[in-house]
N, C-alpha and C positions, 0 to 999 in steps of 0.2 A: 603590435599588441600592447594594452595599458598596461604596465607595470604598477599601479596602485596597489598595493600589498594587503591595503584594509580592506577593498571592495572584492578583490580577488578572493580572499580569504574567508566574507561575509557569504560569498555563494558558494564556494566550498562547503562549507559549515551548511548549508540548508541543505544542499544535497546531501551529508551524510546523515543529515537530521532523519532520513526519511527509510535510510538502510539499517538501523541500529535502533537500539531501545530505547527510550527516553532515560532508565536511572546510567546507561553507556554513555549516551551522548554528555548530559549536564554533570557527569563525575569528570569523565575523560575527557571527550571530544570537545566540548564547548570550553574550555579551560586553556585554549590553545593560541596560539595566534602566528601568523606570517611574516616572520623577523625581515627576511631580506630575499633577493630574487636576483642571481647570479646566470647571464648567459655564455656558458660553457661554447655555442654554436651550434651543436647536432641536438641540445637538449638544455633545457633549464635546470639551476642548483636552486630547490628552495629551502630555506632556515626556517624549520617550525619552533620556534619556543615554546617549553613547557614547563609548570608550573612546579614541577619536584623531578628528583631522579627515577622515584618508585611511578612515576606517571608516563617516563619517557621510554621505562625502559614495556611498559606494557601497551604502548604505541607502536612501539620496534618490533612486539611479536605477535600483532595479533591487528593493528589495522595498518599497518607501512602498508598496504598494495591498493588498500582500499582510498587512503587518503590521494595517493598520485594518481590513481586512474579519475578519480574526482579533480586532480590541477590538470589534470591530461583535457578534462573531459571541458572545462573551464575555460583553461589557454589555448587549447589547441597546440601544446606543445609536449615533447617527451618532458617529463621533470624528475629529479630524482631528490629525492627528499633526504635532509639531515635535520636530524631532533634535536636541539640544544636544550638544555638547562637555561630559563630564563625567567627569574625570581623576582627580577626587578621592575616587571613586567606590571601598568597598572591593570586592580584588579577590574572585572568585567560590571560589578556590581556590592553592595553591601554585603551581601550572603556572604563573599571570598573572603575579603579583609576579615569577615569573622569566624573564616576557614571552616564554614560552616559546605554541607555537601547543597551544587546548585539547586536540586531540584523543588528545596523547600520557598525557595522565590516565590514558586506560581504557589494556584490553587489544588494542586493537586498532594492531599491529604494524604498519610499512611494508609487511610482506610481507601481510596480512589487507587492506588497503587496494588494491596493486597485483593483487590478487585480484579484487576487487570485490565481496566478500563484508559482508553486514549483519551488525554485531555482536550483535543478537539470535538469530540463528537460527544456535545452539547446540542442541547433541544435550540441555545442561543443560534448554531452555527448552522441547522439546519433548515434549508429553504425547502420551502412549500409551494405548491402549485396540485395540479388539478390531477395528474397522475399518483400523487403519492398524498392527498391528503386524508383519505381516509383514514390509511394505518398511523397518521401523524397525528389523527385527534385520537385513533383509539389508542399509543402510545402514551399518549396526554393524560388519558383514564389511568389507567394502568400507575402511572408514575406519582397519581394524585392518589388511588387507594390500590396499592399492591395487595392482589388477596382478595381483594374485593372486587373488583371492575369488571375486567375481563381476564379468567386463569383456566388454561395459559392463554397468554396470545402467541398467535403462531401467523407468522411474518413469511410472504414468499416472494421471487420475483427472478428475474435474471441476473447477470454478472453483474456489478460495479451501480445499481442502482438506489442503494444508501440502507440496504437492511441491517445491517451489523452498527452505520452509524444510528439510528432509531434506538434498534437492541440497546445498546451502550448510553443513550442518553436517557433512557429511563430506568437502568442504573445508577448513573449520576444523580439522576434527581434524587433517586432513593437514598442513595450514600450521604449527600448532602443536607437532608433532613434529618441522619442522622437515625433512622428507623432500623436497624440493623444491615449484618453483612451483607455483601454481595459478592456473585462468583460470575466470572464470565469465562468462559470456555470451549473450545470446538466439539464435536462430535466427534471425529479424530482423536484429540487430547482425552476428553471422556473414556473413550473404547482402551486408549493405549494406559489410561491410568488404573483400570480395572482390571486388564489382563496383570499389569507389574503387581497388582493388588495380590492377587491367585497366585502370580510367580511366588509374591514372598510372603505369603501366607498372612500379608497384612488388609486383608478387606473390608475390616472393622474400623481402619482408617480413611480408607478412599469413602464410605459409604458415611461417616462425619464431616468428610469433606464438602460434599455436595447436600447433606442433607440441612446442616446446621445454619442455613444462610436465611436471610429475608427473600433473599430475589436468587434463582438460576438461571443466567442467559446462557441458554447454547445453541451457537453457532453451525452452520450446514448439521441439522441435527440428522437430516437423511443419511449420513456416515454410516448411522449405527441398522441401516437395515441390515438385514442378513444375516445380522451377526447374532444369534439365538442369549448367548448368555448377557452379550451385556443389554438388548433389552428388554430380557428380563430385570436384569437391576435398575436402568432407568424406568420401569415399570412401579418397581418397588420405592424407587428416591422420590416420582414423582407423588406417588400417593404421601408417604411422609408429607412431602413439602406442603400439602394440598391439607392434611390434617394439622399441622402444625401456623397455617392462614400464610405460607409460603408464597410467591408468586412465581411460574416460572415464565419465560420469555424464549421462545425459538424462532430459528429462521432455517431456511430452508429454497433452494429450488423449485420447488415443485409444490405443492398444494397435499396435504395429507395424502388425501384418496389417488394421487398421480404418485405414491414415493412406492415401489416396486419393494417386494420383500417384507414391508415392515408388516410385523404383527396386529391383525386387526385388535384388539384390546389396546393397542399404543393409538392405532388411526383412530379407535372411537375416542380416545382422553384427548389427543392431539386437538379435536372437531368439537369440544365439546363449549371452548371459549368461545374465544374471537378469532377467526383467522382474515386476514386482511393480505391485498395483492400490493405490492409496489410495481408499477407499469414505469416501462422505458421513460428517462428525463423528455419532455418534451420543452421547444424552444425557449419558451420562458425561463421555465424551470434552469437550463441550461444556462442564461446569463444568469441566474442570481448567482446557482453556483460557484459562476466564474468570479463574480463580485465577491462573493463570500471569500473563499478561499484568496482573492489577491491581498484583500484587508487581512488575513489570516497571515500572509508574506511580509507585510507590513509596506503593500502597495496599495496606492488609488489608480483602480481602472476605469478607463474612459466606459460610458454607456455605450458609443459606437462600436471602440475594441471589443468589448466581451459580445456586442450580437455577431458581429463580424466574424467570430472564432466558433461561438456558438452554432450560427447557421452552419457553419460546415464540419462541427465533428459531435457524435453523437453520445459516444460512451462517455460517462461520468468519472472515468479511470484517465480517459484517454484526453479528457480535459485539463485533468489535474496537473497529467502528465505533461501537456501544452505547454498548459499555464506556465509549470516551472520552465520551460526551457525557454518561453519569450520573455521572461522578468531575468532571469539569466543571463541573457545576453544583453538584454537591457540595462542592468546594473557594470555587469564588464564593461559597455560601449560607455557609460554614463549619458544613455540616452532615454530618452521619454518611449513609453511603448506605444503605439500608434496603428494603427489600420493598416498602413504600408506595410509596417513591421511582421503584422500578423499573417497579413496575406501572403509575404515572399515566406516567412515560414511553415505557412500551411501548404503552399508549393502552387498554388493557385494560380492558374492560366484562365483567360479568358480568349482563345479564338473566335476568330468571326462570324464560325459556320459552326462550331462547336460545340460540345458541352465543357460546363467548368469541370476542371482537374483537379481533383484531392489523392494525398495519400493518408490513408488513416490504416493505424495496429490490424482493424479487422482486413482491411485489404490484404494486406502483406499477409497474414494465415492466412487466409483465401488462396492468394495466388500460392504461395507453397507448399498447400493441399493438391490443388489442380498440376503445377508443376510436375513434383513428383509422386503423385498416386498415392498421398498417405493423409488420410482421411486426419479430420480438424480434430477429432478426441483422441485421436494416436497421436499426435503432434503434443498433445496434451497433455498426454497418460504418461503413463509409468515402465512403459517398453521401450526395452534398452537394446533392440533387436538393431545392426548396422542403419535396414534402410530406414528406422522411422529415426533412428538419433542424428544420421545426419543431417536430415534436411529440419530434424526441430536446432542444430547448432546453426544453419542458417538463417533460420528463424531471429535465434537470440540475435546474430550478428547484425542482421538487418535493421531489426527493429531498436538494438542500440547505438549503430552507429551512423545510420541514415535519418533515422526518425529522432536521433538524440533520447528517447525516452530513461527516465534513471534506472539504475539496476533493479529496485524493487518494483519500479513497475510492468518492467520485461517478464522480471521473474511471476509475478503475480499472471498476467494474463496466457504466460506458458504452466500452466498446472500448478500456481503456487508453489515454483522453485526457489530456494535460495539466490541471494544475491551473489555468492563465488560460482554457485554452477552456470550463472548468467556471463562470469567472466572468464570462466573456463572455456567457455564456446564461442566466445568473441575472442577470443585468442588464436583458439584450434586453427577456428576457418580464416584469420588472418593469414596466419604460418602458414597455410593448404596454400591461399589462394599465394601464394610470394613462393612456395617450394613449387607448383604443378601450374601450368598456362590453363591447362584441360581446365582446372578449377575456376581460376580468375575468367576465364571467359564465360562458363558457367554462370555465375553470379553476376556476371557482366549483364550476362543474355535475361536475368531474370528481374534487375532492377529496370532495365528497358522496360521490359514489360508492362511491368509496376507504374511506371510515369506514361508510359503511352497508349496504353490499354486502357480502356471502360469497363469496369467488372458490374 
């Protein structure tokens, strides 16, 4: 294995890029670097240097597990990590020598930040094509007269096909012009911020919260069906917003008139803009993204590689996910990424008589639905019943330590869980499958499956 410390350490750092916040990462994590790389024999000694003592010692309690499972995940070896003090260290950029905090480098403003806006998901970073360009011009409207265009618009589609990054780029726009606040927020966050509201009898806060902004994006707003009181108050925020030349922005699942529960006086406000579908990434669509997002790593991908990767995996999550893990090892080997490269790790056979072989995220849910008789939105949900947690712990396992995928995107495609409960279950089922045979063959019998089966 290359012992290169800077390159090792340069894909560390992106993968944690991706589990942590942006003001975590450019205070803490980015401020780091890989002193030295000592082999012990059963396991690597790595020397992180840090920037202060008050820096190391909040590494020590709060990402040590996260950072080695990242050199684990890198080297392919056990590594156990010590934090030194290392002051001497050149800084990463201007910002530090002026001990200023990283994240004032980029563009992203106090105002982009009190947003809660991702600094990627720019109207620059998103590709277009024939599936998604409707809601893309009507985003376009929208970002050019909030208020006036189309209010609200109301965005729908499947998992992982680019609503929330649309949502957020006309945001951005907004924030950047400089036209007032903006709030972005889930449907979830919404509900849970209004109940605390009632708990402590402050709801004359939460309700300045969302009402006082230029633009409200909220996120799976189908959350708040069912739930009688809060919306009623999105009922009420919406109208302020609306007389005050507000704009608001949702996304959603399902299409007004398809969201179960919710209150028709919301479905008719909901219908009364724009609402626009975003359709599955189709093949085009698919390379640009891959393009996008390599330039985004600070790679040049071949136009062969990304069809090549394209053709064979669909989800826009599950690309992203790809992507990091072939520029990954790409960078470890110090090698070019290449069509060989992609193919052996998209797992692709071509027999004689056969069909081509892929493993993709949706297979593995699939086969572990049919396996063990526990239906894809149980595996997804919230039930913590023996039979649906163990087989969603083989789940997590599978899909992170075969398919390599990062922790937040296991966690994401299994119900939006955390990143520790992604490695709490990649643990579990380690230890099972090393304490019980029963287990190991189990899992044995079901990765077979997996690679030899046609689903």
């Amino acid at each position: 294995m290359d012992r290169d410390v800077t390159r090792i350490w340069k894909v560390v750092l992106e993968g944690m890029k991706v589990v942590v916040s942006a003001g975590t990462f450019n205070t803490l994590i980015r401020q780091t670097e890989l002193v030295a790389i000592v082999d012990s024999g059963d396991r690597w000694i790595c020397e992180v240097g840090c920037s202060s003592g008050m820096t190391k010692t909040l590494l020590e309690q709060r990402f040590h597990g996260q950072l080695a499972e990242e050199l684990k995940r890198v080297t392919e070896k056990d590594c156990e990590i010590r934090f030194i003090i290392s002051p001497q260290r050149s800084p990463r950029n201007p910002q530090e020598e002026k001990g200023l905090p990283l994240f004032t480098e980029r563009d992203n403003s106090d105002e982009v930040k009190r947003a809660r806006l991702r600094a990627e998901f720019t109207f620059d970073n998103y590709a277009v094509s024939g599936s998604n360009q409707m809601a893309h011009a009507a985003a376009m409207a929208v970002a050019r007269k909030p208020g006036a265009a189309y209010n609200p618009l109301f965005i729908y589609g499947g998992v992982g096909v680019g609503k929330t990054h649309l949502m957020q780029a006309v945001g951005r726009a907004i924030v950047e012009r400089g036209e007032g606040p903006v709030l972005f927020c889930t449907g979830e966050e919404f509900t849970n911020d209004l109940v605390m509201g009632i708990r402590n009898k402050d709801t004359d806060r939460v309700r300045g919260k969302y009402r006082k902004v230029k633009a409200l994006l909220i996120d799976d707003v189908q959350f708040i069906a069912g739930k009688a009181s809060v919306q009623e108050e999105f009922f009420h925020t919406f109208n302020s917003l609306g007389r005050e030349g507000g704009q608001v922005v949702m996304t959603s699942d399902k299409p007004p008139r398809e969201i179960a529960k919710l209150e028709e006086r919301l479905r008719s406000r909901f219908g009364a803009g724009m609402t626009v579908d975003v359709g599955p990434a189709d093949f085009e669509l698919r390379t640009a993204i891959l393009l996008i997002k390599a330039k985004q790593r600070g790679r040049e991908l071949a136009m062969d590689v990304a069809q090549t990767i394209a053709s064979h995996i669909e989800g826009v999550r599950e690309l992203e996910g790809f992507l990091m893990r072939i520029t990954s090892e790409a960078e470890i080997k110090n090698e070019l990424v290449t069509v060989e490269m992609a193919e052996r790790l998209l797992k692709i056979s071509r027999p004689a008589d056969g069909p081509t072989r892929i493993v993709t995220p949706n297979e593995v849910v699939s086969l572990i639905s049919d396996y063990y008789g526990v239906g894809v939105q149980q595996l997804k949900g919230e039930r913590r019943t023996k039979t649906v947690v163990w087989p969603r712990q083989i789940l997590m396992h599978i899909l992170r330590t075969d398919l390599k995928l990062p922790l937040e995107e296991v966690g994401r495609l299994i119900g939006g869980r955390d990143h520790t409960t992604v490695m709490h279950a990649d643990k579990k089922v380690i230890l099972a499958m090393q304490a019980d045979q029963a287990v190991h063959n189990q899992i044995g019998d079901i990765k077979k499956k997996l690679l030899t089966e046609v689903r």
